[in-house]
N, C-alpha and C positions, 0 to 999 in steps of 0.2 A: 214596396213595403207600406202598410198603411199604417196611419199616426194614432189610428185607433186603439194601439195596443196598451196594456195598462202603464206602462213604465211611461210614456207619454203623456199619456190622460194624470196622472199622480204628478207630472211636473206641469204640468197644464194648471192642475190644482191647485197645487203650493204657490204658482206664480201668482194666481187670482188671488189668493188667501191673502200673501204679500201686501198685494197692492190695497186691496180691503184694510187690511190691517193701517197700511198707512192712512189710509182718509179715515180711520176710526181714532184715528192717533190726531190726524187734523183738526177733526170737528172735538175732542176733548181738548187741544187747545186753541181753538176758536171759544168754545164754552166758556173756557177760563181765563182769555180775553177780557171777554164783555164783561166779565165779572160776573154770571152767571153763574150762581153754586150748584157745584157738580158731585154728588155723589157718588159715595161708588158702585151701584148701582147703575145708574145709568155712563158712570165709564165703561163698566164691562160690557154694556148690552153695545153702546154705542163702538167696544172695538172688534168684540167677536160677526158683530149682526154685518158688518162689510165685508170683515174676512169670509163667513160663510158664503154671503152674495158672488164675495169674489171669484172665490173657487167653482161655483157652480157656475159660475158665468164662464170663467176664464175655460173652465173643459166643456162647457159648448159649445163658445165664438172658434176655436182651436179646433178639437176635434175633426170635423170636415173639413176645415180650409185649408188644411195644410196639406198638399199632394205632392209626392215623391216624383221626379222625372225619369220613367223609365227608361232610360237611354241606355 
């Protein structure tokens, strides 16, 4: 069975998005840590713009490397 199939690839995604999501969630509070004023504006760009990375990352490192043991 290969991991290529879409129901894999779509949680492949979701996981990436996740994790994007949290370091977008990070770096808004790290921002407002330093005391850096944050807009919303650059909230949204800074939670979505990881998630999307993520996802697209997370169904290509995946995708290939994950091989089924035909046995």
């Amino acid at each position: 069975m290969s991991s290529s199939t879409p129901s894999v690839r779509w949680g492949d995604a979701v996981v990436g998005a996740l994790v994007g999501t949290a370091v977008g969630i990070l770096l808004v509070t790290a921002a407002g840590t330093f005391s850096i004023a944050v807009s919303g504006l650059f909230a949204v760009l800074a939670v979505t713009a990881p998630a999307l990375v993520g996802a697209v990352v997370g169904t290509a490192v995946t995708s290939d490397t994950t091989r089924s043991n035909p046995r």
